[in-house]
N, CA, C and O atoms as a MOPAC input file, in Angstrom:
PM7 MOZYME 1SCF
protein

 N      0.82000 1    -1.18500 1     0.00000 1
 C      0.00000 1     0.00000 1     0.00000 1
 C      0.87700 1     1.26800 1     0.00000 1
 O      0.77100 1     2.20900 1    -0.78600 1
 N      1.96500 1     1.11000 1     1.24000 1
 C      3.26100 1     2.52300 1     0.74100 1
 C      3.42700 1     2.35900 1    -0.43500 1
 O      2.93900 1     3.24200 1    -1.14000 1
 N      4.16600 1     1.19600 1    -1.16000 1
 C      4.75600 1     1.42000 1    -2.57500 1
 C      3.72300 1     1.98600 1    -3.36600 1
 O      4.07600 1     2.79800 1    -4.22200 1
 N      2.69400 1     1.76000 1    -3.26700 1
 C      1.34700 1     2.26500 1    -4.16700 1
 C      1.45100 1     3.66600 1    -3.93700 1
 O      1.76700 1     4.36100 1    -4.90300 1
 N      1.26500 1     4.15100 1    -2.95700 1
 C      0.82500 1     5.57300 1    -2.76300 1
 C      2.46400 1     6.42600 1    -3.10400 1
 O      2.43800 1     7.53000 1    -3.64900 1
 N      3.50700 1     5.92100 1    -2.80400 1
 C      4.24100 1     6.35800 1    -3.17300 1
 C      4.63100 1     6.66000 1    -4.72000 1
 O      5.05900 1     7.71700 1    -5.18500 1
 N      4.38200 1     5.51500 1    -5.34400 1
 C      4.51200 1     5.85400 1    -6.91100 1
 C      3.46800 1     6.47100 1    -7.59700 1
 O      3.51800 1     6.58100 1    -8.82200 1
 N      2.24500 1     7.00900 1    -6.74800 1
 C      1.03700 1     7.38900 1    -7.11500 1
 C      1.49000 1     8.96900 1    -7.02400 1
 O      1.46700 1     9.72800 1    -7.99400 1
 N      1.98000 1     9.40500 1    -5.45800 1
 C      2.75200 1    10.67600 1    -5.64000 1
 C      4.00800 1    10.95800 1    -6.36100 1
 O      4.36800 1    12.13400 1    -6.41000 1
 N      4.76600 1     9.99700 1    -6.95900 1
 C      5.57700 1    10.05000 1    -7.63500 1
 C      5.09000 1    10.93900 1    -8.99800 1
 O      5.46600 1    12.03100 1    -9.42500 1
 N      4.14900 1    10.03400 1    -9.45100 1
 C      3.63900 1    10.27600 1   -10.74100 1
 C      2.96800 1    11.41200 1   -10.90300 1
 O      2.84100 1    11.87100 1   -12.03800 1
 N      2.43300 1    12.04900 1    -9.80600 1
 C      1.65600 1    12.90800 1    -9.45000 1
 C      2.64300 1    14.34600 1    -9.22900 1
 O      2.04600 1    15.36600 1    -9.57500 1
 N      3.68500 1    14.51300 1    -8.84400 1
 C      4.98300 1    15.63500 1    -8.96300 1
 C      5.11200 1    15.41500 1   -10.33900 1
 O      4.57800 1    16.30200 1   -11.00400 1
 N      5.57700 1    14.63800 1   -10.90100 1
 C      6.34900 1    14.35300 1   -12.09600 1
 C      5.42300 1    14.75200 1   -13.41100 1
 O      5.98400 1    14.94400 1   -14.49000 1
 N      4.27400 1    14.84500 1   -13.31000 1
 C      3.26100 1    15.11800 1   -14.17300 1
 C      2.93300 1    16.51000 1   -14.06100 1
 O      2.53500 1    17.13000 1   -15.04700 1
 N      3.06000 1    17.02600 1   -12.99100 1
 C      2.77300 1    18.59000 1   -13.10400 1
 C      4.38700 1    19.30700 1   -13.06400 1
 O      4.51500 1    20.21400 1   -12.24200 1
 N      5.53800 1    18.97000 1   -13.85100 1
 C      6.38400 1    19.66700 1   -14.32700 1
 C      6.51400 1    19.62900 1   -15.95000 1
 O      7.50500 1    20.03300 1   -16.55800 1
 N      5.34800 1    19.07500 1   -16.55100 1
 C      5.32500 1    18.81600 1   -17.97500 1
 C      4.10700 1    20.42300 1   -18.00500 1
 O      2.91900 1    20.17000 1   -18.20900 1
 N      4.49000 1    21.84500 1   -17.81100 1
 C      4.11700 1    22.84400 1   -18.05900 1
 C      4.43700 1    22.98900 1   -19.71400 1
 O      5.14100 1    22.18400 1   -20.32400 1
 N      3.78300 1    24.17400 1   -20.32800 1
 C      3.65200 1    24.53700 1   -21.42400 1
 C      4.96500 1    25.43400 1   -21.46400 1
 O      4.57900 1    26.60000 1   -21.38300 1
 N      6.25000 1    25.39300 1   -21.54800 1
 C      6.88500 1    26.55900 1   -21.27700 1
 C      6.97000 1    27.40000 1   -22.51200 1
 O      6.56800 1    26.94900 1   -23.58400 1
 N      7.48200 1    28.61800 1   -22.40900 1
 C      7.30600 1    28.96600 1   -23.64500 1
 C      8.84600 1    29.58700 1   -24.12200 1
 O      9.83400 1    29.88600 1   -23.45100 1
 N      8.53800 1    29.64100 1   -25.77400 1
 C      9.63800 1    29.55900 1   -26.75100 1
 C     10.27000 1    31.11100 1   -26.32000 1
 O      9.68300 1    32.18700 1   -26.20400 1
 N     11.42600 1    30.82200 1   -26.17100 1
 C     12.73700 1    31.96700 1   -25.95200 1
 C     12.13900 1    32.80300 1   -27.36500 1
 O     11.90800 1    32.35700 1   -28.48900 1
 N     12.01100 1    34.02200 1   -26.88100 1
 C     12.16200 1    35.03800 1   -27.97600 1
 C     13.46400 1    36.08300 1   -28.95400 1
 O     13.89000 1    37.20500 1   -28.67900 1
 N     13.69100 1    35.49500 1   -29.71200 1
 C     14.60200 1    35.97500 1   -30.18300 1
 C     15.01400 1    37.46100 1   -30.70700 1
 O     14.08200 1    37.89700 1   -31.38400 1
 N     16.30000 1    38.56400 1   -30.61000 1
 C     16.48200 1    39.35800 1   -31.11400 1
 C     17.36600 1    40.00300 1   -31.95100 1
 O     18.39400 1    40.47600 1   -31.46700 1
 N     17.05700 1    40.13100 1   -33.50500 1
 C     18.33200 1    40.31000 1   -34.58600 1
 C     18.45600 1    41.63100 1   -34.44500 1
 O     17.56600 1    42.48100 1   -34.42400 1
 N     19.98100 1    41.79300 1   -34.31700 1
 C     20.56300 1    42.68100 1   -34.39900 1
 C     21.30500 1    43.19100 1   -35.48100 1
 O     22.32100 1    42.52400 1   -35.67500 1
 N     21.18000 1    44.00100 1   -36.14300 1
 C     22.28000 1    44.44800 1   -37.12800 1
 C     23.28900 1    45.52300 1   -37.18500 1
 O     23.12300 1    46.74200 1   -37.12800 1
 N     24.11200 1    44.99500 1   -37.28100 1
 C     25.61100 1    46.05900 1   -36.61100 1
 C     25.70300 1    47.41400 1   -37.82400 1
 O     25.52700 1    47.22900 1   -39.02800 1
 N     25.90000 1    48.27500 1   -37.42600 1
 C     26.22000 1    49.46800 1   -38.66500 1
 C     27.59600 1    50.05000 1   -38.29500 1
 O     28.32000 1    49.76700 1   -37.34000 1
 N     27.76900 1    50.90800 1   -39.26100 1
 C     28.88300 1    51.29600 1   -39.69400 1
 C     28.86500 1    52.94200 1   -39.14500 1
 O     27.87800 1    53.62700 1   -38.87900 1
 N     30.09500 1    53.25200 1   -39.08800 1
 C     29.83200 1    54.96000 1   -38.80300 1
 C     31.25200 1    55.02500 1   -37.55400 1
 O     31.85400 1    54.06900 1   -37.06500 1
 N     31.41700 1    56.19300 1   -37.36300 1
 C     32.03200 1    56.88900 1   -36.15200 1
 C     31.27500 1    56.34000 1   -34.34200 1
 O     30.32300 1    56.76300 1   -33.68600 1
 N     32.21300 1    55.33400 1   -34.13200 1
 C     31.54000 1    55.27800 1   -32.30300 1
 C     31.23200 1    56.64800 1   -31.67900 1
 O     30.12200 1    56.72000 1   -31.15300 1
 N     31.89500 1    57.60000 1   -31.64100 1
 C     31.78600 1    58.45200 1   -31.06900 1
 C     30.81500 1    59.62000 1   -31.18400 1
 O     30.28700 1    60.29200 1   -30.29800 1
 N     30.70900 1    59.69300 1   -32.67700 1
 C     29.85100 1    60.21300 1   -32.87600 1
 C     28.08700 1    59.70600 1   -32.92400 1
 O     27.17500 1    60.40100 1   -33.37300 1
 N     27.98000 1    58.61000 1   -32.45400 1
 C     27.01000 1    58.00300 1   -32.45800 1
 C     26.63400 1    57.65900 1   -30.38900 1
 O     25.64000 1    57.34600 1   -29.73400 1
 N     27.95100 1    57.93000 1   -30.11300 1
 C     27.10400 1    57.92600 1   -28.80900 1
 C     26.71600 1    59.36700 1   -28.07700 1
 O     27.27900 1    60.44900 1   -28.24400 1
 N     25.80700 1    59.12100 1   -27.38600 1
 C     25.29900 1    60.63900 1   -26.69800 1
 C     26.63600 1    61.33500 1   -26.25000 1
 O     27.42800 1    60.61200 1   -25.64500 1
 N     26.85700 1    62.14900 1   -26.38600 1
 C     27.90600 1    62.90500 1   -24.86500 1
 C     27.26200 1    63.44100 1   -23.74300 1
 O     26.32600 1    64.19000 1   -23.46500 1
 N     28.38400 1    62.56800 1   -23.05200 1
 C     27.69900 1    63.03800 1   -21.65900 1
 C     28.97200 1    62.85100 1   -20.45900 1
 O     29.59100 1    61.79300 1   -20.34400 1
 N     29.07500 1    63.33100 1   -20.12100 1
 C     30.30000 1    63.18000 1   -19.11700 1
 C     29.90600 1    63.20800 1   -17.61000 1
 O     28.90300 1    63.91300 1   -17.50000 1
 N     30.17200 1    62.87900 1   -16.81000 1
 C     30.08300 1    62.73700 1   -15.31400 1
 C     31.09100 1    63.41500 1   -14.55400 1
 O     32.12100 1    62.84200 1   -14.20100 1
 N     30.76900 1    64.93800 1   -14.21500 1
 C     32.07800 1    65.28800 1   -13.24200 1
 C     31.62700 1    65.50900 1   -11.89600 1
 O     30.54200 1    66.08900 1   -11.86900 1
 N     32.06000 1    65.26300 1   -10.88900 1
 C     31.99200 1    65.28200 1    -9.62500 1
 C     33.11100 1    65.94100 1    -8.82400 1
 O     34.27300 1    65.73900 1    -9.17800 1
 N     32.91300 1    66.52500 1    -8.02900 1
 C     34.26700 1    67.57200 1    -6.73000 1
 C     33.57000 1    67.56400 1    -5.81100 1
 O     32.36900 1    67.32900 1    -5.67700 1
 N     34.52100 1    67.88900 1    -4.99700 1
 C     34.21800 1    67.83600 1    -3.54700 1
 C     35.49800 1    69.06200 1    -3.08500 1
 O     36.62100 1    69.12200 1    -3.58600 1
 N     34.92500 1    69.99500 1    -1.97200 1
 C     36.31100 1    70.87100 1    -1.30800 1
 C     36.47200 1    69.97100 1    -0.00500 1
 O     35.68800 1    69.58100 1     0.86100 1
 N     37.57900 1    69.84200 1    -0.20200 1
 C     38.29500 1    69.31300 1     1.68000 1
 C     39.38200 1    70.45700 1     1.86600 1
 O     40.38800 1    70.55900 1     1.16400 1
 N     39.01200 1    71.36900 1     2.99000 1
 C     40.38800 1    71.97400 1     3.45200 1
 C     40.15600 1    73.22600 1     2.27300 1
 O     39.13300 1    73.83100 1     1.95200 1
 N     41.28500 1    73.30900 1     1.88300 1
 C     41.79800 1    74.29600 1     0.87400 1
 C     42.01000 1    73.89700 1    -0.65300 1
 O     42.61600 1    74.60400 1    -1.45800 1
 N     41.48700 1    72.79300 1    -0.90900 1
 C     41.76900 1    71.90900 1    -1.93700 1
 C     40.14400 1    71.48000 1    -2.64200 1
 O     38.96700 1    71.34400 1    -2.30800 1
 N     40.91800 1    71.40300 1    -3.66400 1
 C     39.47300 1    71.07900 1    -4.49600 1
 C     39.57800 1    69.57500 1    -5.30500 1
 O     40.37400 1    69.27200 1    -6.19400 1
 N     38.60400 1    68.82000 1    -4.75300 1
 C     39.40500 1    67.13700 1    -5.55900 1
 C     37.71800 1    67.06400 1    -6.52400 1
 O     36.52800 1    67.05400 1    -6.21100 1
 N     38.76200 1    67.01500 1    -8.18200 1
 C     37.61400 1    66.72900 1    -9.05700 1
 C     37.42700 1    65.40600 1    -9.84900 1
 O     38.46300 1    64.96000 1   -10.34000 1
 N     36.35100 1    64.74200 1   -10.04700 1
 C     36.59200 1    63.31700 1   -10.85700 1
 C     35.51500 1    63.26400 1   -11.75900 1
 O     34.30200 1    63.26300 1   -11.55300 1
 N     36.57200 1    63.19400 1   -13.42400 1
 C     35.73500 1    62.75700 1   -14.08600 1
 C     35.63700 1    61.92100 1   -14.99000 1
 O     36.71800 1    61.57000 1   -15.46200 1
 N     34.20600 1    61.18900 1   -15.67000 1
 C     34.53800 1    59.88100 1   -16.16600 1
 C     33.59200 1    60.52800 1   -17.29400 1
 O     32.74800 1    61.42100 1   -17.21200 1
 N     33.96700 1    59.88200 1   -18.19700 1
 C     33.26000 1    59.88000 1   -19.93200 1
 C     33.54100 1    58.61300 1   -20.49700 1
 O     34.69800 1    58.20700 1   -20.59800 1
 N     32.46300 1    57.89900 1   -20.90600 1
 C     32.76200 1    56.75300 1   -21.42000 1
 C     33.62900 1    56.41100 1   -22.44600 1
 O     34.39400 1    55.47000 1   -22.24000 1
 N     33.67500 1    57.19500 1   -23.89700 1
 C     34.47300 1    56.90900 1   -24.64100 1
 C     35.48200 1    57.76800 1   -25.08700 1
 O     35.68700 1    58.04700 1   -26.26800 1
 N     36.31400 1    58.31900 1   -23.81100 1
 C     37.22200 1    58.75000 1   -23.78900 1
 C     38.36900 1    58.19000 1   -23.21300 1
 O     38.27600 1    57.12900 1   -22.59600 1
 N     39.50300 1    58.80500 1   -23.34500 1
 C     40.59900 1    58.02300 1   -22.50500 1
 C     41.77500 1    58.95300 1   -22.45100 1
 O     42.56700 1    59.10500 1   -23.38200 1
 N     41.84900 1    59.74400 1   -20.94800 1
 C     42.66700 1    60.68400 1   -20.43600 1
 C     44.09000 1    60.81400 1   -20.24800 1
 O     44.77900 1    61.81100 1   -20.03400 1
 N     44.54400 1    58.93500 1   -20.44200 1
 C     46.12100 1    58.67000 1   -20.22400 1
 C     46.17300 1    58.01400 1   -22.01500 1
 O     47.28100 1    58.25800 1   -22.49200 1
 N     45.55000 1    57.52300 1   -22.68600 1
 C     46.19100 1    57.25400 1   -24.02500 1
 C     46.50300 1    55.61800 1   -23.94500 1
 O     47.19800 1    55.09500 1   -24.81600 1
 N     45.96400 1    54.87100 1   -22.88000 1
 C     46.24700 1    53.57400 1   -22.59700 1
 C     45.30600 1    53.06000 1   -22.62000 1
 O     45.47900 1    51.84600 1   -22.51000 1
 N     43.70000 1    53.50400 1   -22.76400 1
 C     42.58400 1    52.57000 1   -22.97700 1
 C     42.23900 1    53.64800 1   -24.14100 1
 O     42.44300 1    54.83500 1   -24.39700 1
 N     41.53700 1    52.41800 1   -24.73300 1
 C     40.57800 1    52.56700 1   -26.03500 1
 C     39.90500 1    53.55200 1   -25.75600 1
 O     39.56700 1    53.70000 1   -24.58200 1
 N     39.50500 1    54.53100 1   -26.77100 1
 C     39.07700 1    55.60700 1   -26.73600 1
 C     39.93200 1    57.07200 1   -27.02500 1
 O     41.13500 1    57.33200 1   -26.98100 1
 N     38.50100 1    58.04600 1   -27.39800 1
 C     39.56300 1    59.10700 1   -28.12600 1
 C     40.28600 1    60.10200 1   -27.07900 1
 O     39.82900 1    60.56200 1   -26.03300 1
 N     41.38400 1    60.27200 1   -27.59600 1
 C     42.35800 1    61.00000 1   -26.42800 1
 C     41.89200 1    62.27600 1   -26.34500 1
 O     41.43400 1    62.97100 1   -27.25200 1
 N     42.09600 1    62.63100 1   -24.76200 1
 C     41.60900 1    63.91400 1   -24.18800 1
 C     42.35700 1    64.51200 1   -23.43500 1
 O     43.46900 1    64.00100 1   -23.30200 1
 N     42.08300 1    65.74100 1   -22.69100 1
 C     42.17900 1    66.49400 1   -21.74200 1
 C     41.32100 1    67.11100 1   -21.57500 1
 O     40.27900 1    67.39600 1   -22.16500 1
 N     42.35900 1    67.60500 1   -19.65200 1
 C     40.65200 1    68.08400 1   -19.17200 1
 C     41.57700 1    69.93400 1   -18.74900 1
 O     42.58600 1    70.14000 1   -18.07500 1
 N     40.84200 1    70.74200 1   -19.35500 1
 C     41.13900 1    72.31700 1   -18.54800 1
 C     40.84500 1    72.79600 1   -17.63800 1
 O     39.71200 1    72.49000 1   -17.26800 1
 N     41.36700 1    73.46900 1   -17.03400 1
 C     40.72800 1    73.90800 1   -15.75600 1
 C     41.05300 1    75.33800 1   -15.51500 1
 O     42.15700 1    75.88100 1   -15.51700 1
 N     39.71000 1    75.90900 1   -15.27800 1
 C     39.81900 1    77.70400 1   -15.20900 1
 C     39.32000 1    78.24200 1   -13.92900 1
 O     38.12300 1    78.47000 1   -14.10000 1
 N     39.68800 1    78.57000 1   -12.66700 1
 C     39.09800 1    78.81500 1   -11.52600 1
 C     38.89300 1    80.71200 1   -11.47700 1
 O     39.76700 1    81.54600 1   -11.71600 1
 N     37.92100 1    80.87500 1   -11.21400 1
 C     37.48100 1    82.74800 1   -11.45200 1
 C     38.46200 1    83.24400 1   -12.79300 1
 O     39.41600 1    84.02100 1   -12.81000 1
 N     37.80100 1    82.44300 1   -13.92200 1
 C     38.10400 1    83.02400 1   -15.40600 1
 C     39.61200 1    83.09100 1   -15.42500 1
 O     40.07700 1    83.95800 1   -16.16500 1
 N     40.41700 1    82.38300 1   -14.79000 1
 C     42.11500 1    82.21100 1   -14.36800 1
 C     42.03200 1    80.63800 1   -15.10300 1
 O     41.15800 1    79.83600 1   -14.77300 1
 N     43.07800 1    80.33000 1   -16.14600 1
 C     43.14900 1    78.88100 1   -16.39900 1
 C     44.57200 1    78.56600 1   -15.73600 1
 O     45.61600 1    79.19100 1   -15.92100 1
 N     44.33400 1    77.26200 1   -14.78600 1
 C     44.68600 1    76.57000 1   -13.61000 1
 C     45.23400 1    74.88300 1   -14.38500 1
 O     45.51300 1    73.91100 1   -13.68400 1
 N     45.27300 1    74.87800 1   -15.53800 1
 C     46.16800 1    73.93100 1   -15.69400 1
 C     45.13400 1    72.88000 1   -16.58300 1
 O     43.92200 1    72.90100 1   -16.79900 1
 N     46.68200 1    71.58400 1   -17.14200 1
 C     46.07300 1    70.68900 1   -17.91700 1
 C     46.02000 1    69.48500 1   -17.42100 1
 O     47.02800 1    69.26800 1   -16.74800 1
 N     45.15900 1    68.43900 1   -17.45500 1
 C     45.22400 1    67.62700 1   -16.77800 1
 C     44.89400 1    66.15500 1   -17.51400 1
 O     43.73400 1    66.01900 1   -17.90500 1
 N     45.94500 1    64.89900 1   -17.75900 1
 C     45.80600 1    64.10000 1   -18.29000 1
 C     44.94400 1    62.84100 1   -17.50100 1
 O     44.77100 1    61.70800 1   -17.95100 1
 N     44.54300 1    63.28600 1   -16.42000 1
 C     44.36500 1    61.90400 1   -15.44700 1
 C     42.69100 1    62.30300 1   -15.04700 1
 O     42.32200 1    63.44700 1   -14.77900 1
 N     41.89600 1    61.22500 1   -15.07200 1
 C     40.32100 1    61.10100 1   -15.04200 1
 C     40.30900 1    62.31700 1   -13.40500 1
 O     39.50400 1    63.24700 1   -13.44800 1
 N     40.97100 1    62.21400 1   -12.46600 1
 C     40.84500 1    62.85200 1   -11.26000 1
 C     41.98600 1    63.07400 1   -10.85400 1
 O     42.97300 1    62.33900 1   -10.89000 1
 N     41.80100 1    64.69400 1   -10.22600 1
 C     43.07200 1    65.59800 1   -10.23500 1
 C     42.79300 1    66.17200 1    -8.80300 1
 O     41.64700 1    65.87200 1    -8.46900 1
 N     43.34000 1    66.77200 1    -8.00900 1
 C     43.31300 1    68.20800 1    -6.79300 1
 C     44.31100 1    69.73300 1    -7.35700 1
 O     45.40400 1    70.21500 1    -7.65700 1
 N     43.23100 1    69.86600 1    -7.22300 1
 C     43.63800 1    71.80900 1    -6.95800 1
 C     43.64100 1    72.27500 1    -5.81500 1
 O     42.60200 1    72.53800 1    -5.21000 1
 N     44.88200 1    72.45700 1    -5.31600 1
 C     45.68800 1    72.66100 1    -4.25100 1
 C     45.85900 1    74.10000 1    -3.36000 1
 O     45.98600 1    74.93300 1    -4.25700 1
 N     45.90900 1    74.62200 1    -2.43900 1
 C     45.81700 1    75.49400 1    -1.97400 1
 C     45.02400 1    76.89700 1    -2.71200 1
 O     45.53900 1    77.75100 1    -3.43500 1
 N     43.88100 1    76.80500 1    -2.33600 1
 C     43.00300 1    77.52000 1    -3.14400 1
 C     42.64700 1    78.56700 1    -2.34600 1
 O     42.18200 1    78.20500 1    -1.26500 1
 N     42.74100 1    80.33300 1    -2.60500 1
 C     42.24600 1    81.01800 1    -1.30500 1
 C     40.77400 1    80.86800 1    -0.82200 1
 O     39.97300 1    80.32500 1    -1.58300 1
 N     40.36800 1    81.31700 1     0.40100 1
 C     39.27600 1    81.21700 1     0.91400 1
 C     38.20000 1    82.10400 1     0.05700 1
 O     38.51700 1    83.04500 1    -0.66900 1
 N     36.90000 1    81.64000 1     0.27100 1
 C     36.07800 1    82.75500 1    -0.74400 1
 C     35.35100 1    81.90200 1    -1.16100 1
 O     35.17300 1    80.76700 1    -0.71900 1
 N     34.53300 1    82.80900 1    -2.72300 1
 C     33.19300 1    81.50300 1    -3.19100 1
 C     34.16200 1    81.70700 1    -4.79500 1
 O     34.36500 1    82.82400 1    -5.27100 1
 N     34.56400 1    80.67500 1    -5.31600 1
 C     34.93900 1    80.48400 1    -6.85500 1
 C     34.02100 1    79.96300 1    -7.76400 1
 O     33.02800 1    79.28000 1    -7.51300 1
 N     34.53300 1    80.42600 1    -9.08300 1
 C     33.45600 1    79.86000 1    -9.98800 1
 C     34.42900 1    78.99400 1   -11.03200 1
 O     35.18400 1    79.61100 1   -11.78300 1
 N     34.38900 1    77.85800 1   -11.04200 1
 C     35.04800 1    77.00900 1   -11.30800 1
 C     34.69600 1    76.13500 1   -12.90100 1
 O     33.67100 1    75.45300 1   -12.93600 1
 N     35.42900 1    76.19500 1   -13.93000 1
 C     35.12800 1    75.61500 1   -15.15800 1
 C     35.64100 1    74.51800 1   -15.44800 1
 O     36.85100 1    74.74500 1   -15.47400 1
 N     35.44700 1    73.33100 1   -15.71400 1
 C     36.14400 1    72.01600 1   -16.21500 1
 C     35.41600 1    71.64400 1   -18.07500 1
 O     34.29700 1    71.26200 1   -18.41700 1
 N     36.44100 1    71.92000 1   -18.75300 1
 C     36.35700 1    71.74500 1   -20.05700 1
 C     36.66600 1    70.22400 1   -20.31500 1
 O     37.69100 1    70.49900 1   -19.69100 1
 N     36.76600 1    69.09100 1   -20.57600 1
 C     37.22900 1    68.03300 1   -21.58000 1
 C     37.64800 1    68.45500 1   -23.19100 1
 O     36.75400 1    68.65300 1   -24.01300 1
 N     38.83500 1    68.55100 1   -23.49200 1
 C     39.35000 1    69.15700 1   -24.89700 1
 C     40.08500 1    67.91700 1   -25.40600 1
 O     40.52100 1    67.08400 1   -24.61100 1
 N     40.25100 1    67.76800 1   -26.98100 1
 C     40.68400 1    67.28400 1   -27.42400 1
 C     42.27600 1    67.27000 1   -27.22900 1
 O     42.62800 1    68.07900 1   -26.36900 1
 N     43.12700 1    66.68500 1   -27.70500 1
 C     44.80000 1    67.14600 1   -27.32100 1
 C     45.12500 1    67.91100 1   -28.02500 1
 O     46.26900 1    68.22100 1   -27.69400 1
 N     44.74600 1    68.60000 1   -29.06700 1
 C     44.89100 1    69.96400 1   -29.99800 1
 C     44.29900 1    71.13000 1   -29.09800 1
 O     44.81000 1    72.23900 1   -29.25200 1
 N     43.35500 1    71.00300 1   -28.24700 1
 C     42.59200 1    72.00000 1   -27.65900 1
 C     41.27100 1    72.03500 1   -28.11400 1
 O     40.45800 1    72.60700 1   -27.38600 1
 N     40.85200 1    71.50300 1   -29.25400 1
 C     39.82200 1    71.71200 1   -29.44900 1
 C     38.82800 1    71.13200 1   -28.99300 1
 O     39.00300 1    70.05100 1   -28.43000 1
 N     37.75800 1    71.57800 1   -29.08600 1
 C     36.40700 1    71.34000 1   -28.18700 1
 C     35.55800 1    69.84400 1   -28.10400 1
 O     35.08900 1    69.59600 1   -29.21500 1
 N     35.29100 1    68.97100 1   -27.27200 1
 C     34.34900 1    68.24000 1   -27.35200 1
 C     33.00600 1    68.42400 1   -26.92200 1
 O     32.26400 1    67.49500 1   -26.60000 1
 N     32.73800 1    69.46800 1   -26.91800 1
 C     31.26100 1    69.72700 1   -25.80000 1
 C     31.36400 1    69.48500 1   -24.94100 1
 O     30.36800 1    70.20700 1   -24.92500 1
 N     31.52500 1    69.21000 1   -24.12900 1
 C     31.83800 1    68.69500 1   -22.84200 1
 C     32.46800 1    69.25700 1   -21.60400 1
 O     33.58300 1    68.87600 1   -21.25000 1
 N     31.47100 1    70.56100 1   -20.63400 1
 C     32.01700 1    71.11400 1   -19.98100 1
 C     31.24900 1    70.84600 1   -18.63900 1
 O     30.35200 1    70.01100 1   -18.51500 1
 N     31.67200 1    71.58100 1   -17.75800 1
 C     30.43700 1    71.89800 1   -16.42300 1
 C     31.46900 1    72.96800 1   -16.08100 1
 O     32.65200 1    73.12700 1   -16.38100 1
 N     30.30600 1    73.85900 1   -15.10700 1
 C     30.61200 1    74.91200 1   -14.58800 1
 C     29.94600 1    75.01700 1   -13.27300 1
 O     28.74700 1    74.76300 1   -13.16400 1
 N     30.81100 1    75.44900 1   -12.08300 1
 C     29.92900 1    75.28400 1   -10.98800 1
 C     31.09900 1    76.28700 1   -10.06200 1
 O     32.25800 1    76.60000 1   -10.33500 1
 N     29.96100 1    76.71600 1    -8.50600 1
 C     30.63600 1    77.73600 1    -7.62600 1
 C     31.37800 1    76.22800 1    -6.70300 1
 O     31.11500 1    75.02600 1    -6.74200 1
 N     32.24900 1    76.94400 1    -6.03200 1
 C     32.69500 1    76.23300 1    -4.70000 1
 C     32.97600 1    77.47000 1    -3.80700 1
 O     33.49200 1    78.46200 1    -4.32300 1
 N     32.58100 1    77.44900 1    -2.17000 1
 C     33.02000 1    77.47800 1    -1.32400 1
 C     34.26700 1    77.30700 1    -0.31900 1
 O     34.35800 1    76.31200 1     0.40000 1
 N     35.07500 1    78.18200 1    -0.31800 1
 C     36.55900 1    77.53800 1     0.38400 1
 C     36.20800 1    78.49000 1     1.56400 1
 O     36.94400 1    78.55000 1     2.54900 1

């Protein structure tokens, strides 16, 4: 009578995993041709913070590349603190160093290594 009822629930699990599942949907893709760069949005991500007297800025852009060692088109980044340009900078995140006290208005450009423009700016005050 166990063996019965047992192969009765056996059969009884085993029969309700024969669900209808359904067919994976597939998606074709077709690759095109053109400029990466110019095909992706621009958009850059800059972030700072003041500690102290110092100004620490970081920024990331996807298809760029600030040292010339990853894929992507080579850049720099400018930096102009109260309409004063404060230097060039090859590295995604930099500090600007003894900065006087006061409210600044602070510019971060991304430029090509000729200087020329990628769109790609922000402008913002800081507090020291």
């Amino acid at each position: 009578m166990k063996k019965m009822l047992g192969i009765l629930l056996s059969l009884l699990i085993l029969s309700g995993c024969r669900q209808n599942i359904p067919k994976p949907e597939t998606i074709n893709v077709k690759a095109s041709e053109g400029n990466m760069v110019s095909q992706v949005k621009k958009e850059a991500t800059i972030r700072h913070f003041v500690r102290g007297n110092d100004l620490f800025v970081e920024c990331f852009v996807p298809y760029v590349s600030f040292s010339g060692l990853n894929k992507g088109q080579p850049a720099k980044i400018k930096v102009y603190v109260d309409g004063e340009f404060k230097g060039d900078y090859n590295t995604a995140a930099f500090i600007l160093k003894d900065l006087n006290s006061g409210i600044h208005y602070v510019k971060v450009d991304i430029v090509k290594p000729n200087n020329k423009s990628l769109g790609l700016s922000k402008k913002f005050y800081i507090t020291i």
